[in-house]
C-alpha positions in Angstrom: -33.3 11.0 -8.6 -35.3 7.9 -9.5 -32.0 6.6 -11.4 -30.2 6.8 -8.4 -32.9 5.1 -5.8 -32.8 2.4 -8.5 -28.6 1.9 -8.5 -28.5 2.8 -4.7 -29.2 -1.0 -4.2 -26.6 -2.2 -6.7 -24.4 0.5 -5.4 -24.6 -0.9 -1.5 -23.6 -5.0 -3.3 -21.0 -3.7 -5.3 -19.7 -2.0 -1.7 -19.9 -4.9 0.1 -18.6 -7.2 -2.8 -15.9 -5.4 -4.9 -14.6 -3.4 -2.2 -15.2 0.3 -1.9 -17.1 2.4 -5.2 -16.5 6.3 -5.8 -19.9 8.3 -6.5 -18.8 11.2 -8.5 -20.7 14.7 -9.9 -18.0 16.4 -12.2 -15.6 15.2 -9.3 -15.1 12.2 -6.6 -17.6 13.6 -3.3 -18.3 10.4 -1.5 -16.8 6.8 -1.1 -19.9 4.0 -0.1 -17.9 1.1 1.4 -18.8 -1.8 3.5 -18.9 -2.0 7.4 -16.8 -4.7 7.5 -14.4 -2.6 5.3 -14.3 0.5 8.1 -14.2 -1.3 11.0 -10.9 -3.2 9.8 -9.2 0.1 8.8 -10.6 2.1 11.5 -9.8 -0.9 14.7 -6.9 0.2 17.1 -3.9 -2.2 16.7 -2.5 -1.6 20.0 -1.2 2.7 21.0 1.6 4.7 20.3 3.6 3.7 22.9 4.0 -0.3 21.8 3.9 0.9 17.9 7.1 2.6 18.5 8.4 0.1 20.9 7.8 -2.3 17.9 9.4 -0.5 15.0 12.5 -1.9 13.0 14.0 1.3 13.7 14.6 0.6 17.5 18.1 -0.8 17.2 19.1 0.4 14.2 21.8 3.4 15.7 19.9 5.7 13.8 20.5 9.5 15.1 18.6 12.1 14.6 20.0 15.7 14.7 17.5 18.3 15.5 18.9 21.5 13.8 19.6 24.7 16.3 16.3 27.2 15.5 14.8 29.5 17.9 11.5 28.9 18.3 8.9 31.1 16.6 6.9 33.8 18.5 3.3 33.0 18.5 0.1 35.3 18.5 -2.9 34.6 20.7 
């Protein structure tokens, strides 16, 4: 435990310096990145509707062909 309190510090630079840093126990359990880092992934770039009404795919012709299933019964 005191090995870690000592690192956490390095640990929170590397973060905010090298991008983000895996903390691992046999296996990866938690990702420390920097603020900066979340907020740029995590930041709305406009909604769904002007996303698709921006997509290559617009004018391309392409079709899609749904194929004829019945729909599944469902148990509440």
């Amino acid at each position: 435990m005191a090995e870690a309190k000592a690192k956490f510090s390095k640990l929170l630079d590397k973060a905010n310096s090298e991008g983000p840093q895996k903390i691992t126990k046999h296996r990866t359990i938690a990702v420390v990145f920097a603020v900066e880092d979340r907020e740029r992934k995590a930041g709305r770039k406009g909604n769904l509707a002007e996303f698709l009404a921006s997509s290559p795919l617009r004018d391309s012709g392409l079709k899609i062909r749904r194929l004829p299933m019945r729909l599944r019964k469902a148990e509440l």
